[in-house]
C-alpha positions in Angstrom: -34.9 -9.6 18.1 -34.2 -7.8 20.9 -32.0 -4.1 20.9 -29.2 -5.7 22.9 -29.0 -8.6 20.0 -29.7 -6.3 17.1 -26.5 -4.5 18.4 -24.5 -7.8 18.8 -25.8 -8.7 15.0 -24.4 -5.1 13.2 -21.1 -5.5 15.4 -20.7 -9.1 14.4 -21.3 -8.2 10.7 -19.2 -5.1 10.9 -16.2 -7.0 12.4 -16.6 -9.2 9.5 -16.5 -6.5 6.7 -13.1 -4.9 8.1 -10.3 -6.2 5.7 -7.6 -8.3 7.8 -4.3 -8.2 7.8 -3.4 -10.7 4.8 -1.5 -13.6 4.1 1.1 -12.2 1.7 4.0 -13.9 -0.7 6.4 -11.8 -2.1 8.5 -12.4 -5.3 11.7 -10.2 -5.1 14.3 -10.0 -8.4 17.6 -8.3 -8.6 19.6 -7.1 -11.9 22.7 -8.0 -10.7 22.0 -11.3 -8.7 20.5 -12.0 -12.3 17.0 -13.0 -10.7 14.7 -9.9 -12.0 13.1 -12.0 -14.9 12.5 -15.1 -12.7 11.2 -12.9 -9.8 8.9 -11.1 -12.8 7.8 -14.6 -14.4 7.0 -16.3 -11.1 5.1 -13.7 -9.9 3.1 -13.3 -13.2 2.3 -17.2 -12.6 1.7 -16.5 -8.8 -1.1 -13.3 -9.8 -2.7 -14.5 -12.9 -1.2 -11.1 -14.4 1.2 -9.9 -17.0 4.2 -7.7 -15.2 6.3 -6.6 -18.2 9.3 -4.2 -18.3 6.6 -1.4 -19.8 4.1 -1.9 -17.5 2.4 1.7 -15.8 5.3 5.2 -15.7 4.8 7.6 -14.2 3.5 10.5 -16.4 2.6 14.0 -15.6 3.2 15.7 -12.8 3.4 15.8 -9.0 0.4 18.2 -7.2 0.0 19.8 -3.7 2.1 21.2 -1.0 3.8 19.0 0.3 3.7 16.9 -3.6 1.5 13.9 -3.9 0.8 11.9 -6.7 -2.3 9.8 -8.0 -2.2 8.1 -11.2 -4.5 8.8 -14.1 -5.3 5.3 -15.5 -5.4 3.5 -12.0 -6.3 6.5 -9.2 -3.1 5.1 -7.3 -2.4 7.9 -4.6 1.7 8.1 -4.0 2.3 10.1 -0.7 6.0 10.8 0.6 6.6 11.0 4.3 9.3 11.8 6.7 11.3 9.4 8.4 12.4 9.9 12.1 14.0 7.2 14.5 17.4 5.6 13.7 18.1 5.9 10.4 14.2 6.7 9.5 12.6 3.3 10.8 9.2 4.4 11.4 7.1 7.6 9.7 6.9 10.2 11.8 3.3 11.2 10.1 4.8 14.1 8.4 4.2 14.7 4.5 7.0 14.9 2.4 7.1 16.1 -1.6 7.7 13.3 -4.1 9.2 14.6 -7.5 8.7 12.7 -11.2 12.4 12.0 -13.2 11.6 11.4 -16.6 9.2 8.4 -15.9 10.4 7.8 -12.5 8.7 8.4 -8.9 11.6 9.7 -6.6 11.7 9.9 -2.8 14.1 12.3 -2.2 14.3 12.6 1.6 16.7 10.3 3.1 15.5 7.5 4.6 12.2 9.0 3.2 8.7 6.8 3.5 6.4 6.5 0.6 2.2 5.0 0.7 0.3 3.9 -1.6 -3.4 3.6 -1.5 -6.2 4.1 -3.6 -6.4 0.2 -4.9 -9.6 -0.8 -7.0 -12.0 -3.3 -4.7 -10.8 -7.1 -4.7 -7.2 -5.9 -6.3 -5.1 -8.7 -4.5 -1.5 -8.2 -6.3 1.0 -5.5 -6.8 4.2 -5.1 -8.3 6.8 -2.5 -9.1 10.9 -2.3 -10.2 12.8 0.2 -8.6 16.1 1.8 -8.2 18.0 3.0 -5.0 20.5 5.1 -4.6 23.4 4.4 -2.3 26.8 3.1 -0.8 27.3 -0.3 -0.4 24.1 -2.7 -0.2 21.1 -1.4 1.7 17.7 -2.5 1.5 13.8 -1.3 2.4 11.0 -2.9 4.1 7.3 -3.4 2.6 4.1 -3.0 4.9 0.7 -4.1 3.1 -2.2 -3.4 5.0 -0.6 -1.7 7.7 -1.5 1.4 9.3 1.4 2.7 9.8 5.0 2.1 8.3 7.6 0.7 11.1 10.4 -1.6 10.2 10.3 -3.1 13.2 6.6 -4.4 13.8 4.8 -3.9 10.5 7.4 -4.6 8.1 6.0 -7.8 5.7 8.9 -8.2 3.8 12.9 -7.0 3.5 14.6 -6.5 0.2 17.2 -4.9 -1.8 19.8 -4.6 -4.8 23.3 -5.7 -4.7 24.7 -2.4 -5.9 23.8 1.3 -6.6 21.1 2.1 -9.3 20.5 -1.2 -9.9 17.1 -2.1 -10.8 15.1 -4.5 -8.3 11.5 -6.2 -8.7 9.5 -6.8 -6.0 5.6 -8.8 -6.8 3.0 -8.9 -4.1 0.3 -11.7 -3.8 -2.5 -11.2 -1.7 -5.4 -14.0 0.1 -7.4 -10.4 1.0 -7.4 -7.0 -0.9 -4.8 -4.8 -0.7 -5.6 -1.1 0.7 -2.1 0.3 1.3 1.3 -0.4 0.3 4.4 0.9 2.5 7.7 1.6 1.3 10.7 2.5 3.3 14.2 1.7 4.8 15.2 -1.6 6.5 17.6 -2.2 9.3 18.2 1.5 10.0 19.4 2.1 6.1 19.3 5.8 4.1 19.3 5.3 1.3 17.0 7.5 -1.6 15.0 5.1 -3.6 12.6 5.8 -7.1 10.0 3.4 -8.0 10.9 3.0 -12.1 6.8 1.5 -12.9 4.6 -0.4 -11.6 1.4 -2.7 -12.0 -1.6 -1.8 -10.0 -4.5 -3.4 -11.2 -7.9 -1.8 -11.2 -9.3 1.8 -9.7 -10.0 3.4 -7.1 -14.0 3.5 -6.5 -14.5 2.8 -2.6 -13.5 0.3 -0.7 -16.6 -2.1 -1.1 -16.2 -3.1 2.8 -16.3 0.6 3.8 -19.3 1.4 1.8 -21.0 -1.6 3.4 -19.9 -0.5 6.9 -21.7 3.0 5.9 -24.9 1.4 4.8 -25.3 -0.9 7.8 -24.9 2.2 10.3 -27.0 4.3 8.2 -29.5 0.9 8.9 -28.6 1.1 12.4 -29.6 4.3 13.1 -32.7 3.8 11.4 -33.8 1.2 14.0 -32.4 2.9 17.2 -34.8 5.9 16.1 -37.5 3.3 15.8 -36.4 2.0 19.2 -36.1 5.5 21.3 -39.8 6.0 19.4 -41.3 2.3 21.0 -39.5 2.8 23.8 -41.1 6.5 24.8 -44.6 5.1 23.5 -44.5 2.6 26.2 
């Protein structure tokens, strides 16, 4: 095998191992449009899991300067950002602090942005209730996968609740794991949102694809020493 179709092999395989952007379904449930438990049970069909009303809270506390938060049981990582555009349609890349209420993540900025990412390898569902805080009926956009959170390219989903503090359920199905979650406002909204719980199966030990991706070029460097080597010899 020659160098030039060595290189052509690791790039191939490489390009394989980087994690797609996925074909997602979305069950979404609201309290007061009297769908929550249908949205739960179909996606609990959809998943193969068991979403019930006390799945994962949120315990502890929040850590760090700006406040993040990572979940004991799953290694979830919750990290709040700032919005800036109309109304807070894309993050701006600035960390904001996230704050626990009783059992209850809250994004406190206006408009505010929240990630998630720390998912276990092959974890290919997600689900959550949550409450936002508001006038009148507003709504949020979810990104999975996405590197960045804007409402306007990477936004997979739109949804919402009828009314103030209700409580809303939105499951995610994945055909590809999920790496990151996005959470913030749709069609230039500003609302304040908390996520009430959540399901996120499995923890956080590397994504297998990126620890593949490191052992390959670890290989890769191996053999271009062993070419620079044949090719001074000669």
């Amino acid at each position: 095998m020659t160098f030039n179709r060595f290189t052509l092999f690791i790039l191939g395989f490489a390009a394989a191992t980087v994690p797609t952007q996925a074909s997602l379904s979305f069950n979404n449930g609201d309290q007061s449009g009297g769908t929550l438990n249908g949205a739960i049970a179909n996606w609990n069909t959809a998943s193969g899991l068991n979403y019930t009303s006390s799945e994962i809270f949120f315990t502890g506390a929040v850590s760090g300067t700006p406040a993040t938060y990572t979940d004991p049981s799953t290694s979830l990582f919750f990290e709040g950002f700032n919005p800036s555009g109309t109304q807070g349609n894309v993050v701006n890349g600035t960390q904001n602090s996230l704050s626990i209420s009783g059992t209850s993540l809250k994004q406190p900025t206006t408009a505010g942005i929240i990630e998630i990412t720390g998912f276990g390898s092959g974890v290919q569902a997600f689900a959550f209730e949550y409450q936002p805080t508001f006038s009148g009926s507003n709504g949020f956009c979810i990104g999975v996968n996405r590197a960045s959170f804007n409402e306007g390219s990477f936004c997979d989903d739109s949804t919402g609740v009828q009314s103030s503090g209700d409580v809303g359920f939105v499951g995610i199905t994945s055909t590809t794991p999920i790496t990151s979650v996005w959470i913030g406002p749709s069609f230039d909204q500003s609302q304040t949102f908390q996520i009430n719980n959540f399901d996120g199966p499995g923890g956080a030990v590397g994504e297998r694809s990126t620890l593949l991706l490191l052992g390959f070029g670890l290989i890769l460097l191996g053999f271009l020493g062993r070419f620079r080597r044949a090719e001074a010899r000669s």
